[in-house]
C-alpha positions in Angstrom: 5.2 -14.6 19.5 4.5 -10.8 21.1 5.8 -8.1 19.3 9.0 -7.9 21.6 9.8 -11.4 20.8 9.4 -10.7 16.8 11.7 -7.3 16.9 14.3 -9.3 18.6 13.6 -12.2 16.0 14.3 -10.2 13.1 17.3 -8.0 14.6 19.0 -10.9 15.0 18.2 -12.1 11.4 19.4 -8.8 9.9 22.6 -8.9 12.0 23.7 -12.2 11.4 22.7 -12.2 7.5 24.1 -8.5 7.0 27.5 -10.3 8.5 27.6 -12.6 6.3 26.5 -11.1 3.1 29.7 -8.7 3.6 31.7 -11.3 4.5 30.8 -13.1 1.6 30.2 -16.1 4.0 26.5 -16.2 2.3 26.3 -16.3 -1.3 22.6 -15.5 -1.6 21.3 -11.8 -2.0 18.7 -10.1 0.2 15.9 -11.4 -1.5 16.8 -14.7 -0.7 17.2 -13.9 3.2 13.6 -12.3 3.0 11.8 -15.1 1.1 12.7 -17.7 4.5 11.6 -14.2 6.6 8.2 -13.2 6.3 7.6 -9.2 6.1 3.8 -9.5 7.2 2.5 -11.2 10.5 -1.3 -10.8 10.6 -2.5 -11.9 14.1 0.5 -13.0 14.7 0.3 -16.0 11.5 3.1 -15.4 9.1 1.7 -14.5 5.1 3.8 -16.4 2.5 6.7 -14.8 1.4 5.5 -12.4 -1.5 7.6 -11.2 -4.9 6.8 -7.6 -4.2 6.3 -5.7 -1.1 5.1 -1.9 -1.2 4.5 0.3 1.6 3.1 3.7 1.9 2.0 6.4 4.3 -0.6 8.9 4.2 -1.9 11.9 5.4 -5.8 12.6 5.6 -6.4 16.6 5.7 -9.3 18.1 5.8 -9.2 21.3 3.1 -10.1 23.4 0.6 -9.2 26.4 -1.4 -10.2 30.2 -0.1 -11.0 32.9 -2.7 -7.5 33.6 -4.1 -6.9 29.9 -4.8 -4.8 29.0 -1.2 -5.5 25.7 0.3 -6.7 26.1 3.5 -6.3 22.4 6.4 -5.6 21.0 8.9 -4.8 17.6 9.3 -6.8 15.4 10.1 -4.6 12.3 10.7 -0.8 11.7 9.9 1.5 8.5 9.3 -1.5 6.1 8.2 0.3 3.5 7.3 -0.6 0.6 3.7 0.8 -2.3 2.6 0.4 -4.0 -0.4 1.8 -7.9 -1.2 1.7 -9.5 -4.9 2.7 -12.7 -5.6 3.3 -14.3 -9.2 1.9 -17.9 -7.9 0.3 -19.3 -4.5 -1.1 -22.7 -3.9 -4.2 -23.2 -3.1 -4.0 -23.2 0.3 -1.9 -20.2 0.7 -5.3 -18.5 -0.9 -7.3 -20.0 0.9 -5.3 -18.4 4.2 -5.7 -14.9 2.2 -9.3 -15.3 1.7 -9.7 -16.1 5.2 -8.4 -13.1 6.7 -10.2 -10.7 9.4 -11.5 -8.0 8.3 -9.5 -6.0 10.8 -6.6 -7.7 12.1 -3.3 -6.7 14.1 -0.6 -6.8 11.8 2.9 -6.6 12.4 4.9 -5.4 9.4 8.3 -3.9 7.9 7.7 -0.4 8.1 10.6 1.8 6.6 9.2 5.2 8.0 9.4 3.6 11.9 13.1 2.6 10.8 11.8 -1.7 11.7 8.9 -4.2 12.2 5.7 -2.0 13.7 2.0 -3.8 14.7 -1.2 -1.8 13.9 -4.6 -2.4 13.3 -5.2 -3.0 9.8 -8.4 -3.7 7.7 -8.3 -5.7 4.6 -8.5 -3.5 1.6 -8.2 -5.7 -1.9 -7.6 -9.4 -2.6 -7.5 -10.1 -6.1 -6.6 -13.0 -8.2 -5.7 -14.0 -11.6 -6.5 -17.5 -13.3 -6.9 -20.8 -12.0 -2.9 -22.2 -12.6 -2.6 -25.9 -13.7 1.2 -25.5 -14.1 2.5 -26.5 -10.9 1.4 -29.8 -10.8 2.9 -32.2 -13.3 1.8 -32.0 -16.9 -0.2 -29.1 -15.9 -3.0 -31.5 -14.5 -5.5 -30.5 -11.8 -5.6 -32.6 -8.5 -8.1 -35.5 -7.9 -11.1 -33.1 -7.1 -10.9 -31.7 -10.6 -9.3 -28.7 -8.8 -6.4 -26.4 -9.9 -3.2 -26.9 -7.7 -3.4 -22.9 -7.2 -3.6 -19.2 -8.5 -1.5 -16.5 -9.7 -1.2 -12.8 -10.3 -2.4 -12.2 -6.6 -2.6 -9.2 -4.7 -3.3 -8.1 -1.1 -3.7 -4.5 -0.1 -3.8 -3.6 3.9 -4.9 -0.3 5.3 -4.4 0.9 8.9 -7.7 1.2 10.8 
């Protein structure tokens, strides 16, 4: 799917469920809609749907103060765009997908400032985890390798190049 093809993808997404919504045609909320509509595309390979989504934008200037206490810059680069996923449980798998990432990737995203979805090239930042989860298997057992079924407390931080 080329980035074209994904705009058009998710205009049609948010038109159709924004109808229904205030219709009332659709009884779920928006967070239902998103969780079947992945935010974050990294080379093009949809990331499960994550519980929280946070984007920023930055500024790098290159300063410092003069004398009478004025900052003095100029900027160095604007609109530098972040993104950072959490989830509260992933399957093994699903990490394994996270930890396999490029370090530099081209990800399309839902960037707020740019008003839609937006590609740049990002680097991975942080992927952290918390404990090994046993509870998503039945009677919290592991599978036949001894292994737990997967993780949770998870976080993934992206970074434009």
């Amino acid at each position: 799917m080329d980035d074209r093809e994904l705009r058009k993808s998710v205009r049609r997404m948010q038109r159709t469920f924004a109808h229904q919504i205030r219709g009332g045609l659709y009884r779920g909320t928006w967070a239902d809609v998103l969780y079947d509509n992945p935010l974050v595309f990294v080379d093009r390979i949809a990331l499960p749907q994550s519980r929280g989504y946070v984007w920023g934008k930055a500024t790098f200037v290159d300063s410092a103060r003069n004398a009478e206490g004025v900052m003095i810059g100029a900027v160095i680069r604007d609109d530098v765009a972040r993104i950072e996923l959490t989830w509260n449980y992933l399957y093994r798998e699903e990490v394994q997908l996270l930890g396999s990432l490029p370090f530099i990737s081209d990800v399309s995203f839902y960037y707020p400032p740019a008003g839609g979805f937006v590609t740049r090239e990002m680097y991975t930042s942080d992927f952290t985890g918390g404990t090994p989860f046993v509870g998503g298997q039945p009677n919290g057992s592991l599978d036949e390798y001894g292994l737990p079924p997967g993780h949770d407390n998870l976080r993934l931080a992206l970074i434009e190049v």
